[in-house]
Backbone bond lengths (Angstrom), bond angles and torsions (degrees), N, CA, C in turn:
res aa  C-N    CA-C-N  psi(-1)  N-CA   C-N-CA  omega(-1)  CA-C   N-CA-C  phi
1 X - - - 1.455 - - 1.525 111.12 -
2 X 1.167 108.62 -56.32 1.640 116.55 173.97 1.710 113.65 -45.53
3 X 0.944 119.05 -24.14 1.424 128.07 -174.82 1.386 119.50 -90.58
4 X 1.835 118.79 -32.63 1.662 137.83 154.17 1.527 87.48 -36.20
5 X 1.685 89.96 -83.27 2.052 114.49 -161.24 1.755 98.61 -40.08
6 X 1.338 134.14 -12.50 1.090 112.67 178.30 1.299 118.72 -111.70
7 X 1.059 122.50 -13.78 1.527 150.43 169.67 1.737 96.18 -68.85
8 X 0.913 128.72 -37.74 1.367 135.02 -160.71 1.862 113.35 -94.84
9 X 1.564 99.84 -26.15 1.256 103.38 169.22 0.974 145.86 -108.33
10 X 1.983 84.65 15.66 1.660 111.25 -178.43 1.365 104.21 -93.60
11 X 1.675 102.62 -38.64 1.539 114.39 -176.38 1.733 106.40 -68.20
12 X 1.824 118.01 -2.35 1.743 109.27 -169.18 1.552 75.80 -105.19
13 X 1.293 124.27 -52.19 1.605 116.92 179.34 1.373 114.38 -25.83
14 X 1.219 115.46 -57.57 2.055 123.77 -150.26 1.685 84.48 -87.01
15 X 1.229 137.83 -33.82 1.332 127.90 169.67 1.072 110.20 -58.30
16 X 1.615 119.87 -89.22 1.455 107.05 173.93 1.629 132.98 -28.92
17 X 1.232 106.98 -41.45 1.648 114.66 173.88 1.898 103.96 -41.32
18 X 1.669 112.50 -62.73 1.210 128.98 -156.43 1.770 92.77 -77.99
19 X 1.278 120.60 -44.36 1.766 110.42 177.40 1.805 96.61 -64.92
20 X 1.249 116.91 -57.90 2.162 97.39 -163.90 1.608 80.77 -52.70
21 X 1.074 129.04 -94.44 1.648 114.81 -167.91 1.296 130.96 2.95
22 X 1.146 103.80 -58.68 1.819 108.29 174.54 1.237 110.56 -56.14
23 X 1.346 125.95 -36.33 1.239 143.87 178.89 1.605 110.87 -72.30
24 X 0.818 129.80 -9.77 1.466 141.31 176.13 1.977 114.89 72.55
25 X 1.165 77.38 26.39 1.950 91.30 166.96 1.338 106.32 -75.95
26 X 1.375 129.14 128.49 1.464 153.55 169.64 1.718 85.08 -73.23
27 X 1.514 105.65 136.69 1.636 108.27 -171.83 1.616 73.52 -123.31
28 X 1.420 131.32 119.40 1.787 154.88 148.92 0.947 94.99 -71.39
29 X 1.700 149.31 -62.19 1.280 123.16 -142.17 1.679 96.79 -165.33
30 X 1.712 112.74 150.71 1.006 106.40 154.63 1.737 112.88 -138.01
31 X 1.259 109.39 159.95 1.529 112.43 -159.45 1.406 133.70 7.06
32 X 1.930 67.69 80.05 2.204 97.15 164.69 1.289 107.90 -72.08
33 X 1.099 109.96 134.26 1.587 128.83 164.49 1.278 125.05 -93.97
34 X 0.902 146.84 160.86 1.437 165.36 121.68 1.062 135.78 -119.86
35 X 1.710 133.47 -164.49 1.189 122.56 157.06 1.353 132.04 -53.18
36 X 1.439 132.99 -36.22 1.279 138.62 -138.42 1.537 82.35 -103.26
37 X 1.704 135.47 -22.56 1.519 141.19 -154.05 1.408 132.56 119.86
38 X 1.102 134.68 -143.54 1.139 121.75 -168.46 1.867 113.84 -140.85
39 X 1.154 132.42 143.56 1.342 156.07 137.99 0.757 123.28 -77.55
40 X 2.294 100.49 108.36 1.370 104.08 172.76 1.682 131.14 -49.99
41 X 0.801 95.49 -49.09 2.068 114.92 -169.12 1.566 97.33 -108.42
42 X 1.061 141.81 173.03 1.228 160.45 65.99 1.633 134.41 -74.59
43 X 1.147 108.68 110.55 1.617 110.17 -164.55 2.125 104.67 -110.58
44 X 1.206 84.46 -169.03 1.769 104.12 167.63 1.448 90.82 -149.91
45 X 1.593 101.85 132.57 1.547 114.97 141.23 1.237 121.39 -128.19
46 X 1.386 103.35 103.72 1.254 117.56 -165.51 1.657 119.62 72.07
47 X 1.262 102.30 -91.69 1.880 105.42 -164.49 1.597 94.08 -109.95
48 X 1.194 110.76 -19.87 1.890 117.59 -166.63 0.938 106.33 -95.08
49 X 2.078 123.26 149.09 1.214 108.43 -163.82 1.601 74.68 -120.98
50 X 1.688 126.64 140.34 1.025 155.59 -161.22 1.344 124.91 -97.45
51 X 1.391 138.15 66.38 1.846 118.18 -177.58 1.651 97.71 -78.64
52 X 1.294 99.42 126.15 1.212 116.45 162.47 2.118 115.35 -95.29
53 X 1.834 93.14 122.43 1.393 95.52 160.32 1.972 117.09 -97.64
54 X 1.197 103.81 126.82 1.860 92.80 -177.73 1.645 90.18 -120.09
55 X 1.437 99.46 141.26 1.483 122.50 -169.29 1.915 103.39 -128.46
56 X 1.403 116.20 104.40 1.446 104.47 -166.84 1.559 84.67 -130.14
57 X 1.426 100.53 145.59 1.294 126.76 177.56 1.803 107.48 -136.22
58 X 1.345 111.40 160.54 1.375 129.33 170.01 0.999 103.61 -108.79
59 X 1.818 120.50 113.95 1.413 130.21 -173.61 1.539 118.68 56.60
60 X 1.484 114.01 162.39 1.624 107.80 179.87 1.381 108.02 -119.68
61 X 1.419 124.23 24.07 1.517 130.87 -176.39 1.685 101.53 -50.90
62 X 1.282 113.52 -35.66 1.536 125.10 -173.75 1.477 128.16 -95.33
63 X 1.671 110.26 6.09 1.311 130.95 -162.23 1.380 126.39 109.73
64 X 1.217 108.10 175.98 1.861 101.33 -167.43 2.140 94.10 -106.43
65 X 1.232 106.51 142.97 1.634 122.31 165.96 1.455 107.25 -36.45
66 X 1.189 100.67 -50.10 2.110 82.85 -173.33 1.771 105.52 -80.71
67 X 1.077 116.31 -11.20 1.047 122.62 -166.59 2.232 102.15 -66.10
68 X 1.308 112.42 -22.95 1.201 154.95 156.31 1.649 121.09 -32.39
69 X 1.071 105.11 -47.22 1.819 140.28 -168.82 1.820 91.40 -83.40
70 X 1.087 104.06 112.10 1.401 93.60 178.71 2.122 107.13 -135.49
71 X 0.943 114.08 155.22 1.619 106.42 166.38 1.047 119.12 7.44
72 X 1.619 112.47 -81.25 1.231 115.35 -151.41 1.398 94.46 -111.11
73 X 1.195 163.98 11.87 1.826 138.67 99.63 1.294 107.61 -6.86
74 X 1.278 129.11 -70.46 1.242 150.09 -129.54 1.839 97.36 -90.51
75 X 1.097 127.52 -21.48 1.324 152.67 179.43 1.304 109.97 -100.92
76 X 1.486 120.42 -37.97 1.498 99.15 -175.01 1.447 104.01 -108.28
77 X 1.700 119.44 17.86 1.359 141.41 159.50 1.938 113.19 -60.05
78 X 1.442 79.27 -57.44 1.404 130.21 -172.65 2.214 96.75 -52.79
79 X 0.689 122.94 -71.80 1.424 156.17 172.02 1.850 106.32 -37.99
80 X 1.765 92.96 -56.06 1.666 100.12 -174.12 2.089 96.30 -75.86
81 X 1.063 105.78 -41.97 1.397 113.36 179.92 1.878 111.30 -50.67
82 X 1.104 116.32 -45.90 1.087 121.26 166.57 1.586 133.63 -52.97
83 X 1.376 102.04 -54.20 1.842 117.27 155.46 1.388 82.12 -55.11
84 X 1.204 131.67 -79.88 1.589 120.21 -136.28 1.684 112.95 -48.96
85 X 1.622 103.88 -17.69 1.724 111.02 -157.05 1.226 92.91 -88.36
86 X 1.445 130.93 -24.18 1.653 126.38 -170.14 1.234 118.03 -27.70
87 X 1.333 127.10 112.64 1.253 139.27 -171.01 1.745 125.14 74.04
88 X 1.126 114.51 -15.47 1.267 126.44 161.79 1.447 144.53 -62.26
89 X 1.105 127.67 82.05 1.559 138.07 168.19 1.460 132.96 -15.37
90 X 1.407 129.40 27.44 1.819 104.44 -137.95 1.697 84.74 -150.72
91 X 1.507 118.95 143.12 1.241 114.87 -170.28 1.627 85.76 -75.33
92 X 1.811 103.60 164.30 1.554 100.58 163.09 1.823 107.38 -145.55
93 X 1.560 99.33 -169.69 1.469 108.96 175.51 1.240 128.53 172.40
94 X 1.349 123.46 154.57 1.754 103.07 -158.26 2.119 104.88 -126.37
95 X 1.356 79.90 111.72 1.374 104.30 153.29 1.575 124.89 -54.80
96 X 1.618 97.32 152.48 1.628 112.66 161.09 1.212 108.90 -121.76
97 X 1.097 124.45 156.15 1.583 135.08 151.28 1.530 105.13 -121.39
98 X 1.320 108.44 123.06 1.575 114.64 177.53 1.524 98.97 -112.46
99 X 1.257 128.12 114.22 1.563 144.63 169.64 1.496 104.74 -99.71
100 X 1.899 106.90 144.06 1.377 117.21 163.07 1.260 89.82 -154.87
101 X 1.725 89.77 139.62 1.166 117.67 175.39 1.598 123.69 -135.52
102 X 1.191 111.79 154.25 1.569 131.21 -162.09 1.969 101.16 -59.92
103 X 1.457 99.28 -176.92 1.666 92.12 153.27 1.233 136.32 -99.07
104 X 1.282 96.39 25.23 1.382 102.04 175.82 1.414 113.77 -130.64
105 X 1.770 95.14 23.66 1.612 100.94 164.52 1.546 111.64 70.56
106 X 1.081 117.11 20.60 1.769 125.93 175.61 1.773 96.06 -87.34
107 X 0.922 108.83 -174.79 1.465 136.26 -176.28 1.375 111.29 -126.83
108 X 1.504 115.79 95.55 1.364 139.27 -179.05 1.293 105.55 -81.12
109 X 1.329 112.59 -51.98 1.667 118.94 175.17 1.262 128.91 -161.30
110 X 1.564 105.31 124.30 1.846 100.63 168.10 1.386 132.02 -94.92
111 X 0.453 169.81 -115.67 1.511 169.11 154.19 1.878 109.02 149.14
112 X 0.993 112.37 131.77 1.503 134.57 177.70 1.362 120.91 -110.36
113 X 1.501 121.85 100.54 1.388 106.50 -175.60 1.339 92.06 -102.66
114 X 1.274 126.92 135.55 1.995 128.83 158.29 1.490 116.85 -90.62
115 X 1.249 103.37 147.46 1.509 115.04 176.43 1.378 107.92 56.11
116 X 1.445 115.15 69.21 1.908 121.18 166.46 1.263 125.93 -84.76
117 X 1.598 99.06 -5.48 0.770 88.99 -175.98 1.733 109.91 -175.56
């Protein structure tokens, strides 16, 4: 199972990667680590430096992907972003990307919420 769920959040990663792109987001990094965990994306849009959370699911029979994003994700997002800013100048803010996709691994829907937080 662990191996689907990871297969699945590589395939919401490389989506999201290719939509901020279209969007003209500079993609810096993807799954930074630290202590506190990890950040999918780190981007730029424009002057802002971007942590992206992406939440991808197959179908929503079981609930919707952002639905996923809870407090304390969103806090210990919050936390890695901070280490990450050390010494850095640059306003910031952390995104979601909530992806669903079919069974055949298509892209049913993205949705982008900015500034969650």
């Amino acid at each position: 199972m662990k191996q689907h769920n990871r297969k699945t959040g590589d395939l919401g990663e490389d989506a999201a990667v290719t939509f901020l792109f279209k969007k003209n987001y500079e993609i810096l990094e993807r799954n930074f680590s630290n202590k506190f965990g990890e950040i999918d994306i780190i981007a730029k849009d424009k002057n802002t430096l971007v942590f992206v959370e992406v939440k991808t699911k197959t179908g929503e029979e079981f609930g919707l992907p952002e639905e996923m994003v809870g407090k304390g994700k969103l806090f210990r997002i919050r936390n890695m972003a901070i280490m990450y800013m050390k010494g850095k100048e640059l306003p910031c803010r952390i995104d979601i990307v909530a992806i669903v996709l079919d069974e055949n691994n298509e892209v049913l829907r993205l949705t982008h919420y900015e500034n969650v937080y």
